[in-house]
C-alpha positions, 0 to 999 in steps of 0.5 A: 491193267491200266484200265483195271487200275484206272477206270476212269482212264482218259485213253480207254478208247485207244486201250480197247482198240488196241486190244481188240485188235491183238485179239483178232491177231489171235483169233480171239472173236469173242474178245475181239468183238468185246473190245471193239464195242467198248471202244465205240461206246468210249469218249473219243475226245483224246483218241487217236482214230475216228469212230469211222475207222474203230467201224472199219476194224469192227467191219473187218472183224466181221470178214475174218470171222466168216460172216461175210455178208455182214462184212459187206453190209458194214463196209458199203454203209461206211461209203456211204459216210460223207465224212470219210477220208480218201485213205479209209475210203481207199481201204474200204474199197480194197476190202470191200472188192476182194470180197466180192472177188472171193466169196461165193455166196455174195451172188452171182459170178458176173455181178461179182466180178464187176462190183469187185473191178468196180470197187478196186477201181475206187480204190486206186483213185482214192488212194493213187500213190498205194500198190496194194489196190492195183495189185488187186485189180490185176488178180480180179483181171486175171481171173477173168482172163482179161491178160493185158489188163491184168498185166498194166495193172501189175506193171503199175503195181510194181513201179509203185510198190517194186518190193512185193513178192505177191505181185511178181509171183502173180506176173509169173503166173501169167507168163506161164500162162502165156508159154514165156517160161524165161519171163515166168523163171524171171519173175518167180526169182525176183518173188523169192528174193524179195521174200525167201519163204513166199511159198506160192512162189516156190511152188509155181517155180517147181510147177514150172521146172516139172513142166521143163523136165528139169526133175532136180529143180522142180524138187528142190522148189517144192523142198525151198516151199516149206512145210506150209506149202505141203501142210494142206496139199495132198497132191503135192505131198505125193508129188514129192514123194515120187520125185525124191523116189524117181531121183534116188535111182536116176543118173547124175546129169551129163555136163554134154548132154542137151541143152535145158530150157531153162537155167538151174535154180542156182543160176536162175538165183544169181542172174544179172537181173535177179541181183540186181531186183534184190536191191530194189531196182526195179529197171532193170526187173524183166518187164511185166508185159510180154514182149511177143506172142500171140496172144499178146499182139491180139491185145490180150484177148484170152478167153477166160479159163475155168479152173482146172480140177486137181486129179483124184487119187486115182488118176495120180496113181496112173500118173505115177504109174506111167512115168515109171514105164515112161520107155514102154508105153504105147501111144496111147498111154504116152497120150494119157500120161500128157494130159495127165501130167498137163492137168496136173500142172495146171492144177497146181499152179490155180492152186499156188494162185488161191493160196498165195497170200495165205503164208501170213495172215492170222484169219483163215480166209479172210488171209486173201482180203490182204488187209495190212497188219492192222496193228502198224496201220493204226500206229502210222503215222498218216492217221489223225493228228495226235497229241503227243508230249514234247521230247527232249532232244538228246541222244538217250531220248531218241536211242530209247524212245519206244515206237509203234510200227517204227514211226510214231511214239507210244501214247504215254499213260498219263498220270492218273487223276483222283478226286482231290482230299486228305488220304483216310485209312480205312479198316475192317474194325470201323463202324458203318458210321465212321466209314460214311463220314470218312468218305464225306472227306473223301472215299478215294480214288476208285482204284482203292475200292477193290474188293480185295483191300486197297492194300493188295495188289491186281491178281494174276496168274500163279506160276507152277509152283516148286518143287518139281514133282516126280513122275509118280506125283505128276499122274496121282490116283484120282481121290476115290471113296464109297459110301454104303449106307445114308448114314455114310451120306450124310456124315460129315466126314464124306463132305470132309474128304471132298473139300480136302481134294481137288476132284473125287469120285463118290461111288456108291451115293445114289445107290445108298440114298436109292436116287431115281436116274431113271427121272434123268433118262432120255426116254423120260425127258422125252414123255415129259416135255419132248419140246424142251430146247437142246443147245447142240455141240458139233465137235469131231470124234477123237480119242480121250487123250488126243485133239488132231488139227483137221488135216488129221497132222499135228495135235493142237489144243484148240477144240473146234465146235459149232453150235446149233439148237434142236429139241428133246424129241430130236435129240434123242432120235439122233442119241438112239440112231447113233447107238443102233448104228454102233451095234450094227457095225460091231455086228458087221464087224463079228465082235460082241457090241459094248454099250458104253465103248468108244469103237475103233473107228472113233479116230485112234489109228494112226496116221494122218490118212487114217485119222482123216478117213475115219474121222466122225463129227458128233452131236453133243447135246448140252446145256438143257436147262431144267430150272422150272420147278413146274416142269421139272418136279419131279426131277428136282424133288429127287436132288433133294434126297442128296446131303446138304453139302451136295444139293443144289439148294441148301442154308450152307450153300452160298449160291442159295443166297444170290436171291435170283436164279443164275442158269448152271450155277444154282440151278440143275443142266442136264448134258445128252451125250453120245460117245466122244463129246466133249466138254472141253478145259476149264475152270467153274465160273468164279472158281465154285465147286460144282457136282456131277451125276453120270445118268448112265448107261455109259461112262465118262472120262474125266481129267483134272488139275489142281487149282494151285497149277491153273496158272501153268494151263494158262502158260501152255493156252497161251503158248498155243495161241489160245485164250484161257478164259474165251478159247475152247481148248482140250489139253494135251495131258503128257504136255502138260506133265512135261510142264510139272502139272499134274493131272488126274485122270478117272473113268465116272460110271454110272451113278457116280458123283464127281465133286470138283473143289474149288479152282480145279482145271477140268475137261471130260469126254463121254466114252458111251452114251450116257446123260449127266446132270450138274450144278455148282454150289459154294461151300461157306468156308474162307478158301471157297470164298477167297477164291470166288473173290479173287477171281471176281477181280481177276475178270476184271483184269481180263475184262471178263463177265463175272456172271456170280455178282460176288458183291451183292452176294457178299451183302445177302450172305452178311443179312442171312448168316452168322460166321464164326470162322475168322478167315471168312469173316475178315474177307468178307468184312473187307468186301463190305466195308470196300463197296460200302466205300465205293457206294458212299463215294458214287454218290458223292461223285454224281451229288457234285456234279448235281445228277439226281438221285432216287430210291429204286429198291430190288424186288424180289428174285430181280437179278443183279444189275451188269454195266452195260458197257465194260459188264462190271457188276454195278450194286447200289448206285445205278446210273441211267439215262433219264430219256432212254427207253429202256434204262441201259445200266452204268457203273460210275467209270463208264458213265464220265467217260460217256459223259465226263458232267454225267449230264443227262444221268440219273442215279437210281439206289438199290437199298436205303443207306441205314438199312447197309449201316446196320447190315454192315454193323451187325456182321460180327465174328460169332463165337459160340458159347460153350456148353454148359457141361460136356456132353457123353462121348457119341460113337463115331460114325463108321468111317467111309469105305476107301479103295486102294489108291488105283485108278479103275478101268 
């Protein structure tokens, strides 16, 4: 909000820091990545970090993404910066040698693991007083099998950092390796009293009591471990189950009985050194070095161990078998069940290794890279100097000062600054001349030039609004009607019941205009141009009412797809294959084949063994652009038998009025589809209609919510951890309705067109194999373009590319048509006389500080111009660089905080400013004369045909 209010704000820099770092912390990369090279692009003069630190978080983004050898490349050019301090450089090499320790792909494994010690070792010198480097360093000894090393490593470790649970769980691991099951027990206590839900801990614990025989204990470990610990763990799950089953039937232990190898949980938990490790002494802690042994008085020396394989499933049920007849085996068995139960062990313990520090990062696996949370990091207090505002001392100042990371005080906003001069009000009723020569005495600060009116307030989501709707309200029969005749087509009432619903079916329409689909086919596709590009969705195969996590568990929102490119021709192979495969598995199965059903084996059994047995990734071919009117012709010629209201070029369709193509939106996509693929939640860019024509043979699943509740669907992505306007997410519907949103739900047949109104929140899902063409369009009404508009500011807010340049549109629908409706006029009348205003104080602004300004004009179809910094659409007044190649737009905001003296700019204009004065003044409200004498009464057209009010199968 502060930049959105402030464009200019001196602290853009650290905003954009900081909000690129809580995306990351969400897993938002996208915005992540946005924020992170606006801040770069940012002056830097009053920031509170260095570029080469905004170049680490930026580098690290890259890791938690995945892409781990541009991570590596990032971080190795940042060691090569002469001006970087021991701690970043400290940070660089911790991260930059657990990437090597971890990641695969970055070479062989001697190599790595010697850049990794390298780069750890690095660490440890820059930065001598930090346990985290040593700590490190002891894991890449260990699984080299370099024991004593990994051992100092960790002793020294904890004589600097005593309170980490990771580094005790891993000297655990060691003396279990060692066969010190004390020392192990010892450690393993003092990782869970350090940290009560350090899983890996609990887990190694209860490995190492089922080593001892100690059954209770172990289950009682695995139980403390928690849902994360068996979330991912099939082996272990079923461990469990066996334990809690074994302990149901066997006796209570005897008090006389023989002695145990160990202390029970409980008098582990209160031991002497335990306690007294709770009060971070680390003295009286077991020593992290073996006293004895073998190994230990050969200096260490273990060969290294290879990772033991966990046991298949079938080798755990032998396993369980032979421990329920543990007092009837023969020798052999008794052998085998051993081994068994030693692999298994093993397996678990190099398990609870790999995973140990996934309990608390946000960055799948990129949790091991064992960064510090990055939001403390950037707050504390050994950055950079930073100019903070004197405090008063007193005891209210110091009980409510407000902290980041809990040392150092929030940047306070600044009073924001504006361009000095007496306040004028402007108003739609002005003349273009009175607006010009206010602005000579001052067009405002650049916070009053919303396009909304200086008089409203920033958008923001709506909340649900009340009352609260009945069962019956919260799933509404979805809006359906017929048409049968072109002359139902083309009445004004079809376009009337569209506008007046959020989503409707018109069934019936491409029949009665006698619509070729076949044009749309992929056979056709295919003849014509087989080479076309195909943007392909990989996405898992699930039922239309269902999203499951990938361990098949737990029902998210979050829809996962992974993109890729392939052709026509190969899309259709892949199209008709699947189709052939469906039909041969319902003959294989006996059953009758049916062309646009989703099969049984889709994902809808229950059970997560099941889900994840039979789920299916799918191919989803979409996005085919079919805006060439030379390829595509023909296909375009069709559309045009459709009505006015409905085609993707008409006179009453503001999106014809852009002047430049806008790729989906004006012009025609077409989406291949197998069963299962989804196009997942969401709203038309800038709130437009949109139309869609199933194709066929098979049919689609639609699910839509009203405008009004989009701001409850916000609620609920957020309370998932995903973000509404960057995320991909599928709704879970029953949620939503326990939320008091409605949602429709419809089945799209073949040659059925779906109108979705303005602002109405949708997701579909193809239940056979069909193909669907789209486009939006933008009815000329007050609410189409209210909405438009408020969702034009509301991105800004979001600092979200609006990709429909509302302002240059508003300007071109102002030169091509009349209004006569009141509404429209006013709201578009204010976007005029607000960029008018905001175009006169631009050039004002780079006139003072002498930048040169020179007609540039718009040739025809030129697309409208973005900043190429915050991706602000920027009309009229474009500032450049004059010495760059190619001219990277600016707007006026990012241009001073690049340059406060804009010196080096240069303005170019788009239009002659007499030209926008009379544009400005001739757009009048029109009122119709009326006519002379009534006319004879017409018949009215026949009404459409409505069904009953019932949703089809």
């Amino acid at each position: 909000m502060a930049l959105y209010v402030s464009p200019g704000f001196s602290r853009a820099a650290d905003a954009h820091l900081r909000l690129a770092l809580m995306f990351k912390a969400r897993r938002h990369w996208g915005a992540a990545a946005v924020h992170f090279r606006r801040a770069r692009l940012a002056p830097h003069q009053d920031a509170t970090f260095t570029r080469l630190e905004l170049s680490f978080h930026a580098a690290h983004l890259l890791e938690a993404r995945g892409l781990r050898k541009a991570a590596r490349d990032a971080y190795e050019r940042l060691l090569k910066e002469p001006q970087l301090s021991s701690m970043l450089k400290a940070d660089v090499c911790r991260q930059l040698g657990w990437l090597y320790h971890r990641c695969v792909s970055l070479g062989e494994p001697a190599a790595r693991a010697r850049a990794a010690i390298w780069c750890l070792q690095r660490a440890v010198v820059a930065e001598p007083e930090s346990g985290a480097g040593l700590y490190l360093l002891g894991r890449c000894f260990a699984a080299q099998g370099k024991v004593h090393d990994a051992f100092i490593a960790y002793r020294n470790s904890v004589e600097k950092s005593e309170g980490n649970a990771d580094t005790w769980c891993s000297i655990g691991v060691l003396y279990q390796q060692q066969n010190q099951p004390m020392d192990a027990l010892q450690a393993y206590i003092c990782a869970v009293q350090l940290d009560k839900g350090h899983s890996a801990a609990w887990t190694n614990l209860g490995s190492l009591y089922e080593s001892c025989s100690m059954a209770r204990d172990a289950f009682a470990c695995y139980n403390n471990g928690g849902p994360r610990a068996t979330l991912a763990n099939a082996p272990l799950r079923q461990r469990l189950a066996f334990l809690r089953a074994h302990l149901a039937h066997a006796p209570m232990p005897s008090v006389t009985g023989k002695r145990r190898p160990l202390p029970s949980i409980e008098e582990a938990w209160n031991l002497p050194i335990s306690a007294e490790m709770s009060s971070r002494a680390p003295k009286a802690a077991p020593p992290p070095y073996p006293g004895a042994g073998a190994a230990a008085a050969a200096g260490g020396a273990l060969v290294k161990r290879e990772e033991p394989a966990s046991l298949t499933p079938q080798q755990l049920q032998t396993l369980q078998y032979l421990q329920r007849n543990s007092h009837n085996l023969s020798p052999q068995q008794q052998a085998l069940m051993q081994q068994l139960l030693s692999q298994y062990r093993l397996s678990q313990a190099a398990r609870a290794r790999a995973v140990a520090k996934s309990e608390s990062s946000t960055s799948g696996d990129s949790a091991e890279s064992l960064a510090e949370d990055l939001l403390k990091k950037f707050s504390d207090s050994q950055q950079p100097d930073i100019k903070k505002e004197p405090v008063m001392k007193s005891p209210q100042s110091s009980s409510n000062e407000a902290m980041l990371g809990g040392r150092q005080p929030v940047v306070k906003l600044e009073p924001l600054k504006t361009d000095p001069g007496k306040p004028v009000a402007f108003h739609i009723g002005m003349t273009a001349k009175q607006v010009l020569d206010a602005c000579k005495d001052g067009a405002g600060p650049p916070s009053a030039w919303s396009v909304l009116g200086d008089a409203r307030a920033p958008p923001e989501p709506p909340g649900v609004p009340p009352p609260r709707l009945s069962p019956e309200q919260l799933a509404p029969s979805a809006p359906f009607v017929y048409v049968e005749s072109k002359r139902d087509a083309f009445s004004p009432q079809l376009q009337d019941f569209c506008l007046k619903h959020p989503i409707a079916v018109v069934r019936g329409l491409t029949a009665a205009l006698k619509l070729d689909l076949g044009l749309f086919s992929t056979k056709t596709l295919v003849e014509a141009w087989p080479d076309h590009a195909v943007e392909v969705r990989t996405q898992l195969m699930q039922s239309a009412d269902e999203n499951w996590d990938a361990s098949g568990r737990r029902r998210v929102w979050a829809c996962a797809s992974h993109r890729s490119h392939t052709t026509v021709r190969k899309y259709a192979q892949y199209q008709a294959g699947s189709f052939q495969e469906s039909l041969r598995e319902e003959r294989e199965r006996g059953a009758a084949p049916a062309a646009g059903a989703l099969s049984d084996s889709d994902g809808r059994e229950s059970g997560p063994a099941k889900r994840r047995r039979s789920a299916r990734m799918l191919r989803f071919g979409t996005n085919v652009d079919l805006s060439d009117e030379r390829k595509w012709k023909p296909q375009l010629a069709e559309l045009q038998k459709l009505p006015a209201f409905a085609r993707v070029a008409s006179a009453a369709n503001m999106l014809s009025h852009v002047g430049h193509v806008i790729l989906g939106m004006n012009t025609v996509q077409l989406y291949m589809k197998v069963p299962g693929s989804r196009t997942p939640g969401h709203q038309e860019n800038n709130n437009f209609c949109s139309v869609n024509i199933n194709i066929g043979p098979g049919d689609c699943e639609w699910f839509g919510v009203p405008d009004a509740y989009w701001g409850g669907v916000r609620e609920l992505c957020d309370r998932h951890g995903l973000s509404y306007l960057h995320g991909s997410w599928w709704p879970d519907p029953a949620e939503l309705r326990a939320h008091g949103v409605p949602v429709y739900r419809f089945t799209q047949r073949p040659g059925d067109l779906v109108w979705v109104n303005a602002g109405c929140v949708h997701w579909v899902q193809a239940t056979g194999w069909c193909n669907n063409i789209a486009w939006n369009v933008g009815p000329l009404t007050a609410r189409q373009y209210a909405l438009a508009l408020e969702r034009y500011e509301w991105n800004k807010v979001q600092n979200f590319k609006s990709i429909v340049p509302m302002v240059h549109l508003t300007w071109n629908l102002a030169r091509n048509i009349r209004v006569s409706d009141p509404a429209l006029h006013r709201a578009m009348r204010t976007c005029l006389l607000q960029t008018l205003r905001a175009a006169a104080g631009t050039l004002a602004a780079v006139r003072a500080r002498g930048v040169p300004v020179r007609f540039h004009g718009r040739a025809r179809g030129e697309a409208s111009h973005y900043c190429g910094a915050c991706e602000r659409e920027v009309w009229h007044a474009l500032l450049v660089r004059e010495h760059e190649r190619r001219h990277v737009v600016h707007c006026l905001a990012c241009a001073r905080r690049a340059e406060p003296a804009l010196a080096g700019f240069l303005c170019l204009e788009e239009h002659h400013v007499e030209e926008l004065a009379q544009v400005f003044d001739a757009f009048v409200l029109h009122r119709p004369a009326p006519p002379p004498h009534a006319p004879p009464a017409l018949a009215a057209p026949p009404a459409l045909v409505a069904p009953p009010a019932h949703t089809p199968d």
